[in-house]
C-alpha positions as CSV (number, residue, x, y, z in Angstrom):
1,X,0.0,6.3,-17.9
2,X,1.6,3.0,-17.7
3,X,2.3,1.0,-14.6
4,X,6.0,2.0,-14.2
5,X,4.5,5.8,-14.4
6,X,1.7,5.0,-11.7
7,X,4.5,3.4,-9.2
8,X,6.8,6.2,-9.3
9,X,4.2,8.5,-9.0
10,X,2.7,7.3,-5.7
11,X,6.3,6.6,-4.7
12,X,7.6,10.1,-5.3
13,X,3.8,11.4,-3.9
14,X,4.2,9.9,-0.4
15,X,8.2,9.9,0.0
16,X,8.9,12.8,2.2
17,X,5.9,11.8,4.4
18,X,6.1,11.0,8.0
19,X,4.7,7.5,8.9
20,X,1.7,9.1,10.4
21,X,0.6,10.9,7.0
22,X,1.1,7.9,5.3
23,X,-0.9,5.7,7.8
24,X,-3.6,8.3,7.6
25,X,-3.3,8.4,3.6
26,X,-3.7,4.5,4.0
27,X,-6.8,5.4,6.5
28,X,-8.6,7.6,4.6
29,X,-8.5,5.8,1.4
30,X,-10.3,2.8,3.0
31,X,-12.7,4.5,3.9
32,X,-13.4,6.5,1.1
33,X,-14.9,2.9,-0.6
34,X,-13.6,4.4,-3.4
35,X,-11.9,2.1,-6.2
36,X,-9.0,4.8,-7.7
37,X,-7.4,4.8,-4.3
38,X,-6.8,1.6,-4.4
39,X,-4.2,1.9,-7.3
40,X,-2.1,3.8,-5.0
41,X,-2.7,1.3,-1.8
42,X,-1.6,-1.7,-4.3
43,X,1.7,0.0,-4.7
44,X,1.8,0.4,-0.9
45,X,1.4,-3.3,-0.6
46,X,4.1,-3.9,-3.2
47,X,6.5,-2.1,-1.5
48,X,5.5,-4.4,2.0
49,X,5.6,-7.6,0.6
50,X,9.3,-6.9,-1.5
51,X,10.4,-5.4,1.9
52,X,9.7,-8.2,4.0
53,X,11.3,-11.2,4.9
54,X,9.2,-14.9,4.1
55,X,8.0,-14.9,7.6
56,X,6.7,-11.6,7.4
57,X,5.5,-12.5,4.4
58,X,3.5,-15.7,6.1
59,X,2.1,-13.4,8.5
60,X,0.8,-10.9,6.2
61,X,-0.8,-14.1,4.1
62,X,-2.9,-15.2,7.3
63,X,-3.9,-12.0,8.1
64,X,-5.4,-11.3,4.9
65,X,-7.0,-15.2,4.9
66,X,-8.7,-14.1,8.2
67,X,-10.3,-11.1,6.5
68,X,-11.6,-13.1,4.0
């Protein structure tokens, strides 16, 4: 599968989810400590960072310095 495929796929897999199945998907995949799930969280954050505006993008920055 190529990238495009991957992003469509986790797109089309969590699109008629509430946002409390996909917070729990998001949930559950951290802690699994798993590596594959973090595929489908990388297009999650794609789809944050294009949907936010600079500022929200500055905040999401610093909050992922602090965790580091």
């Amino acid at each position: 599968m190529n990238n495009i495929d991957i992003r469509e796929y986790i797109k089309n897999n969590f699109k008629d989810d509430t946002t409390e199945e996909i917070k729990s998907s998001i949930v559950d995949s951290i802690s699994s400590h798993e590596d594959d799930p973090l595929i489908g969280l990388g297009v999650m954050f794609e789809l944050l960072w294009n949907n936010s505006t600079e500022e929200q993008q500055n905040t999401i920055l610093t909050n992922i310095k602090k965790g580091m």
